[in-house]
C-alpha positions as a LaTeX table, in Angstrom:
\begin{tabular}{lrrr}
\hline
Residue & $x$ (\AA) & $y$ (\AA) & $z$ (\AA) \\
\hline
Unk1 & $-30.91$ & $-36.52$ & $-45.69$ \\
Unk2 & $-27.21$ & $-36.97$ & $-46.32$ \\
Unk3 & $-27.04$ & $-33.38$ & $-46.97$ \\
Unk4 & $-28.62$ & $-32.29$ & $-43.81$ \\
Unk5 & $-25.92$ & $-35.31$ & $-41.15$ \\
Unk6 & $-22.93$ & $-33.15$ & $-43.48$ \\
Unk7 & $-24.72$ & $-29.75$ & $-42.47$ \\
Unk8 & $-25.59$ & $-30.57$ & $-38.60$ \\
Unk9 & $-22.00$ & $-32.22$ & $-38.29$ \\
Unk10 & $-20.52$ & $-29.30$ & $-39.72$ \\
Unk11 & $-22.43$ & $-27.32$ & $-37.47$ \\
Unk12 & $-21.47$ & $-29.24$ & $-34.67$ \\
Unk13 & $-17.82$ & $-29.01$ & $-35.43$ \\
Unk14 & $-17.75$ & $-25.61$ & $-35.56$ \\
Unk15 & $-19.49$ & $-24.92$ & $-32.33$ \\
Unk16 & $-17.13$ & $-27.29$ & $-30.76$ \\
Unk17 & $-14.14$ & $-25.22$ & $-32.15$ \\
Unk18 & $-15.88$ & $-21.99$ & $-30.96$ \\
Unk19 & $-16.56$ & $-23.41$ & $-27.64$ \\
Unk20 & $-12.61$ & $-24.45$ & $-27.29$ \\
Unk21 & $-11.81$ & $-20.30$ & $-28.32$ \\
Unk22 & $-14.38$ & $-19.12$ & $-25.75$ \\
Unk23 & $-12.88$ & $-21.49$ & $-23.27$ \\
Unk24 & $-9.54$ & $-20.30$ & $-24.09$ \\
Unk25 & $-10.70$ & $-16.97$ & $-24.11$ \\
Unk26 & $-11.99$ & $-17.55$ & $-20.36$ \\
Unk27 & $-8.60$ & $-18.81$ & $-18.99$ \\
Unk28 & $-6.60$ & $-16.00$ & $-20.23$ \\
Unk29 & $-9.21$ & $-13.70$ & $-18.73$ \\
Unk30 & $-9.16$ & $-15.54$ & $-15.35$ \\
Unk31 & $-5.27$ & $-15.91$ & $-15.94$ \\
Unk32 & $-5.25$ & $-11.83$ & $-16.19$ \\
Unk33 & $-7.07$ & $-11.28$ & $-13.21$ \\
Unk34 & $-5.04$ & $-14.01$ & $-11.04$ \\
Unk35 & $-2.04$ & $-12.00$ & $-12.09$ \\
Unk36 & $-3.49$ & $-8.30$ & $-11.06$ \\
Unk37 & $-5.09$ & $-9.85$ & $-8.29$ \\
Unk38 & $-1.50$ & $-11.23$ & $-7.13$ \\
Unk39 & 0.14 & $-7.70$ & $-8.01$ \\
Unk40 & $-2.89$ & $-5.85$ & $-6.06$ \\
Unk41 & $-1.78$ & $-8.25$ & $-3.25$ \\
Unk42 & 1.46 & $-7.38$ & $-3.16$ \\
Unk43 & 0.93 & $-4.26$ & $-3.28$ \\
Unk44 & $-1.23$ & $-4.01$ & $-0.22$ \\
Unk45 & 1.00 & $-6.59$ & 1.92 \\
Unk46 & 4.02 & $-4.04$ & 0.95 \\
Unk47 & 2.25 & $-1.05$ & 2.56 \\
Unk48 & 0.81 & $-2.45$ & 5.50 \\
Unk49 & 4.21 & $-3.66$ & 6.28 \\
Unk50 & 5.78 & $-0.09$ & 5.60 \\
Unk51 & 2.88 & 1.31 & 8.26 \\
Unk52 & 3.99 & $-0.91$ & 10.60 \\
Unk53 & 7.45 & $-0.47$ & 10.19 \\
Unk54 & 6.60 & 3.59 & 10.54 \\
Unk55 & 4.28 & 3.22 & 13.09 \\
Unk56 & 7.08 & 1.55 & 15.00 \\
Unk57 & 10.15 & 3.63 & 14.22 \\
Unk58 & 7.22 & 6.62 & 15.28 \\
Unk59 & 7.64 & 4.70 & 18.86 \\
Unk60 & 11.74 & 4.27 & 19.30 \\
Unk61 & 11.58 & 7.85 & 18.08 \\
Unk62 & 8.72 & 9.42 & 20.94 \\
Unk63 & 10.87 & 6.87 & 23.61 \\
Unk64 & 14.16 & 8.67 & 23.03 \\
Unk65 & 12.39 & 12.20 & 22.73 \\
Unk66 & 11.38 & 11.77 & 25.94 \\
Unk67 & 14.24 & 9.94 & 27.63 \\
Unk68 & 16.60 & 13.04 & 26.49 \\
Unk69 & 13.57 & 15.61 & 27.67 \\
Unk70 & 14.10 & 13.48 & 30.66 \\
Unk71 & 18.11 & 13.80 & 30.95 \\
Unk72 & 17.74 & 17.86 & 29.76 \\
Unk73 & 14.81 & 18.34 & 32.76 \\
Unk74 & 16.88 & 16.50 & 35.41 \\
Unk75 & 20.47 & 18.00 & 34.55 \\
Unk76 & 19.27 & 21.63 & 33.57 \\
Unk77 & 15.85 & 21.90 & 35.55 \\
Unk78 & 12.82 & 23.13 & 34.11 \\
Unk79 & 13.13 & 26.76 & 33.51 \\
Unk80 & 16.07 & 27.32 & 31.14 \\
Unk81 & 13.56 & 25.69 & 29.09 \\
Unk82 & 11.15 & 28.64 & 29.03 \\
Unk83 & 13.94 & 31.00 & 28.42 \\
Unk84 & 14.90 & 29.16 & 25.46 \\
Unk85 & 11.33 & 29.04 & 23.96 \\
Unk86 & 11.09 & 32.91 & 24.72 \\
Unk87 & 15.25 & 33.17 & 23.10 \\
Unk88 & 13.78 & 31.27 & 20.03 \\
Unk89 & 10.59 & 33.67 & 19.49 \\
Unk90 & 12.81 & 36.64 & 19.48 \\
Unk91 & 15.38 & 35.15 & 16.62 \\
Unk92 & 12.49 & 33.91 & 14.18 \\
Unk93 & 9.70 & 36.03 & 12.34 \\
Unk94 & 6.31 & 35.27 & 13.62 \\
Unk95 & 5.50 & 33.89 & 10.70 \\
Unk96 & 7.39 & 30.17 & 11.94 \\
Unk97 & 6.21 & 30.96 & 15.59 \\
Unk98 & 2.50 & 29.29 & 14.87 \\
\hline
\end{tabular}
């Protein structure tokens, strides 16, 4: 009888020490995925932020395209223009014409 309270309270020692490792072993595992998740995160937040900041510059860039097509069309009128697209296609190989 004494034998068996020395074997179940070894047995229940050891279970609690394996419990404590698997717990451990749990943390550093949810520890490891805060820390990608955080990195994923940052990662995302980064881009979405260099999008916008394209998207935008995409914008200031189309406004003054069109305010200088603006100030060419008013000071020059619209038909040196044609003449020189058709100046343009003669200079280049067809190949860049498409």
């Amino acid at each position: 009888m004494v034998a068996d309270l020395d074997h179940n309270k070894r047995l229940y020692k050891d279970s609690v020490e394996e419990n404590g490792r698997l717990e451990a072993r749990i943390q550093a595992f949810a520890i490891n995925a805060q820390s990608e998740q955080d990195v994923l995160s940052g990662e995302v937040k980064r881009r979405e932020e260099t999008i916008a900041r394209l998207k935008m510059e995409a914008m200031n860039l189309n406004e003054v395209n069109s305010r200088c097509e603006e100030k060419v069309h008013s000071a020059f009128g619209h038909g040196i223009f044609s003449f020189i697209y058709q100046r343009k296609l003669m200079f280049y190989p067809t190949s860049f014409n498409k």
